[in-house]
Phi, psi and omega in degrees: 000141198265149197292049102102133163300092174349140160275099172332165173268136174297284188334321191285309206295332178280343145293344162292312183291305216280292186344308210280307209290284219310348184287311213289298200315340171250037179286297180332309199289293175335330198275329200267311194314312217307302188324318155267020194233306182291354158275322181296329209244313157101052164223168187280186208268326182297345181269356153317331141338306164335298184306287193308300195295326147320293181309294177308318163342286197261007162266327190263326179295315165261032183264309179271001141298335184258356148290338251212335204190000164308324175280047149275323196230000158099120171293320184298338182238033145288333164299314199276311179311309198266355172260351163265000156271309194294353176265327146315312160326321151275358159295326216260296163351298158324324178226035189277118176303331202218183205271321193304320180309291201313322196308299175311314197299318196303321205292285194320306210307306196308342180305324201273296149317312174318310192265003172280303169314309176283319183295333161291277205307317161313319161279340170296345213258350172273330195237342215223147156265194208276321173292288172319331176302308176319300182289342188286309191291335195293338194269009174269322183291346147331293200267325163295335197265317180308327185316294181278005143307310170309324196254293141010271193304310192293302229283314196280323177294335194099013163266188174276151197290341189294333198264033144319281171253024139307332212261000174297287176304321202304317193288347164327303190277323174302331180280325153252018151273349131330302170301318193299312170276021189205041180277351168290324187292336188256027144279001159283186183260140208305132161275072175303132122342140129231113192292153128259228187268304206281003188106027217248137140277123210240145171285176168264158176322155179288135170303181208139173157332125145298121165321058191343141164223130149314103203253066165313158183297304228275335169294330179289314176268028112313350182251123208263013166282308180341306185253005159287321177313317168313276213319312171328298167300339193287328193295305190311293195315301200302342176268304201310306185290310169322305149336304195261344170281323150262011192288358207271320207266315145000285175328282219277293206284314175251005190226313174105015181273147166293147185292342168291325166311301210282325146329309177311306189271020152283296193299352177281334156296332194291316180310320167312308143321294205284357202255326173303307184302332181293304179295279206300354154311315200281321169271356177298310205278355190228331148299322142110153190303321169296337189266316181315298191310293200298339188260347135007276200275324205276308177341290169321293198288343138335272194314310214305311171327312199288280177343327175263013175227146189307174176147194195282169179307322201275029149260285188327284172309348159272346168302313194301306246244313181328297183322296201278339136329289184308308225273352197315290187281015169306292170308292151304038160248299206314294201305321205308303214268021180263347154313302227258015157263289154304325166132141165313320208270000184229017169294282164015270174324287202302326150320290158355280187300307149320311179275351161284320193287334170306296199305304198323298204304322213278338160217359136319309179289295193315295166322295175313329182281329181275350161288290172339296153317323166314297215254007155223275167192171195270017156308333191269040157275312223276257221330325160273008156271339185273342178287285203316337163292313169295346131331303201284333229285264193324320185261014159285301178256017130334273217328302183304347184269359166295147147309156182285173166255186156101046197273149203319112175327137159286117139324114152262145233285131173129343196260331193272183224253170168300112160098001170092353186271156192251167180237044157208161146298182188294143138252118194274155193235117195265099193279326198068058191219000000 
C-alpha cells in the first residue's frame, strides 16, 4: 500500500492565510480612505500616486531580494521582520502630519509587504498544492474586502480616516509575533505535494542530503519565460488593483451611489476574489490549471467590459463582482505553474521577480489612470481595464504556446542517489553573478 501523500502543516498554513488577509487590508483601506486623506492633506485626486509609487519602490525592491536570497536567511524569519515594518509603517500612517510623511510611510510598508508576499509564495509554490494555493490568495482578498469595510465603518462613525489604519497595525503586530514564535516551524523542510496539470497528487521526496545545483543569476534573466512571465504579472495586478481602487470614486462620481452604497460594493469586488479563490481552488485540481487560466483571462475582459459601458450603477457593480470572480485564480495559478515555465531551479528567482513585477503593475498602472482620470473623467476606467485584459489575454496564450523553458538541473556529481536517482529535492545554490 503506497504511502499517503503528505500534508502541509495546519499551523504553517493559518498562519499563511492570516499573512494574505494583513497583505490585503491595507489595500482595502486606500481606495475608500483617499478621499479624506487628499482632503486632510489638501492635494489633489492625482496625488495618490505618490503613494502608490513609493510603495512599489520598496514592494519591488524588497520582492525581488527575497526571491534572490530566501535560502540564505530563512523564511521564518523573514516574515516575523517584515511584518513588523509594515506594521510600524502603519502606525506611522496614522499619524503622518503631511502628505511627504505618509509618502515615506508607504515606502517601509511596500518593504515590508514585498518580502512577506514573495517569501510565501516562493514557499507555498513548494508546500501548497493548487486548493491551497488558491485558498492562500482567497484570504488577500479577503483581507481587501475587509479593508473598506474598516475605513466605512471608521468614516461612517465620525472618526478619522487615520484610526483605519491604526486599528490595521495593531493586527499587524499580533501577526508578527506569531511569526517571531514560529520562526523554527518554517525551516523545516515543506511536507509536501507535488500537482500535476490535472491535480493528480504525488508525495514528495523521501528526506535526505539535497543534491546542490549551480544556479548562476545570469542563467535565470536569460530565459525569456522568466519576463514574459514578469510582464503578466505587471498586466494581471494592474487590472485587480486598478478595479478596487478607483471603482469607489466611479461609484460615487460617475454612477451617482452614496458613498456608503459605493464602500459596500467595492468590498463585494473584493469578496468576489476571496469567494472566487475559495471555488476555483477546488476546480483548478480537477480541471488542471491551463483551461482554468484561459476562461479566467477571457471572464476578466467580460466583467471589464460590462464596467465600460455606459449605463445604470448596478452594470458597473456587477462588471466589478464579474471582474473579481474571474480574476480570482490568476495570480496563484500564475505563481503555482511557474516551475514547470522556467525550471524548479530558477523558480525561486523567478517568483521574485514576478512578485516585484506585481507592485510595479499595483502601482504605477493605477497612478497613471488617475492622472488620466484627472484631466478627462472616471468614466474611462472600464474601457482601460477591457485594454489591459485583452492584453493579458493575448500574452498568455503567447506564452503557452512556447515550449517551456528551463531544462532539467544538472546534479552534481557525488550528490545523487543509488542508480543516478537524487534522494532529495534540488537545493539551488545562488553564485550571485
Amino acid at each position: 500500500m503506497s504511502t499517503p501523500p503528505a500534508r502541509p502543516r495546519a499551523s504553517l498554513l493559518l498562519l499563511a492565510y492570516l499573512a494574505f488577509v494583513s497583505l490585503g487590508l491595507p489595500d482595502g483601506l486606500l481606495g475608500v480612505g483617499w478621499p479624506s486623506i487628499r482632503g486632510d492633506f489638501d492635494v489633489p485626486t492625482e496625488a495618490v500616486g505618490w503613494v502608490l509609487t513609493a510603495g512599489t519602490v520598496g514592494y519591488l525592491t524588497s520582492s525581488v531580494l527575497a526571491g534572490f536570497t530566501l535560502a540564505r536567511i530563512g523564511v521564518g524569519a523573514l516574515l516575523a521582520v517584515s511584518t513588523l515594518l509594515a506594521s510600524l509603517a502603519l502606525t506611522g500612517y496614522s499619524v503622518s502630519p503631511v502628505l511627504a510623511v505618509l509618502v515615506g510611510c508607504a515606502l517601509l510598508l511596500g518593504l515590508g509587504s514585498g518580502a512577506v508576499d514573495s517569501g510565501l509564495n516562493a514557499y507555498a509554490a513548494g508546500a501548497f498544492g493548487p486548493r491551497h494555493m488558491n485558498w492562500m490568495h482567497a484570504f488577500f482578498g479577503l483581507g481587501v474586502a475587509i479593508g473598506p469595510l474598516i475605513m466605512t465603518g471608521v468614516l461612517s462613525a465620525g472618526l478619522a480616516w487615520r484610526w483605519g489604519y491604526g486599528i490595521v497595525a495593531g493586527a499587524q503586530l499580533v501577526l508578527a509575533i506569531a511569526f517571531a514564535l514560529t520562526v523554527r516551524a518554517w525551516h523545516r523542510a515543506p511536507a509536501a505535494t507535488a500537482p500535476t496539470e490535472a491535480g493528480v497528487a504525488v508525495p514528495a521526496p523521501p528526506a535526505g542530503p539535497a543534491p546542490t545545483v549551480r544556479v548562476p543569476v545570469r542563467d535565470t534573466l536569460r530565459l525569456p519565460a522568466v519576463w514574459s512571465g514578469t510582464l503578466a504579472f505587471v498586466l494581471y495586478v494592474a487590472i485587480e488593483v486598478s478595479a478596487g481602487l478607483w471603482a469607489f470614486l466611479l461609484l460615487t462620481e460617475g454612477r451617482g451611489l452614496s458613498a456608503a452604497l459605493a464602500g459596500g460594493c467595492v468590498s463585494a469586488y473584493w469578496g468576489s476574489l476571496f469567494v472566487g479563490r475559495v471555488v476555483q481552488g477546488l476546480v483548478a485540481e480537477r480541471l488542471g490549471a491551463g483551461l482554468v487560466l484561459r476562461v479566467s483571462l477571457a471572464g476578466m475582459a467580460v466583467g471589464a467590459a460590462l464596467i465600460a459601458v455606459p449605463g445604470p450603477a448596478v452594470l458597473a457593480v456587477l462588471g466589478l463582482v464579474v471582474v473579481g470572480f474571474a480574476a480570482a485564480p490568476v495570480f496563484p495559478l500564475l505563481t503555482l505553474t511557474t516551475a514547470e515555465r522556467v525550471g524548479a531551479k530558477h523558480a525561486d528567482r523567478a517568483i521574485g521577480l514576478q512578485i516585484g513585477a506585481a507592485g510595479i503593475g499595483a502601482a504605477l498602472v493605477p497612478a497613471g489612470l488617475g492622472v488620466l482620470i484627472g484631466q478627462t473623467s472616471v468614466q474611462v476606467l472600464g474601457s482601460a481595464l477591457l485594454a489591459l485584459a485583452l492584453v493579458l489575454l493575448a500574452l498568455y496564450e503567447w506564452g503557452a504556446r512556447r515550449p517551456s523553458a528551463g531544462p532539467p538541473a544538472p546534479v552534481v556529481p557525488g550528490q545523487a542517489g543509488s542508480e543516478g536517482q537524487t534522494s532529495g529535492p534540488v537545493r539551488p545554490v545562488v553564485e550571485g553573478r
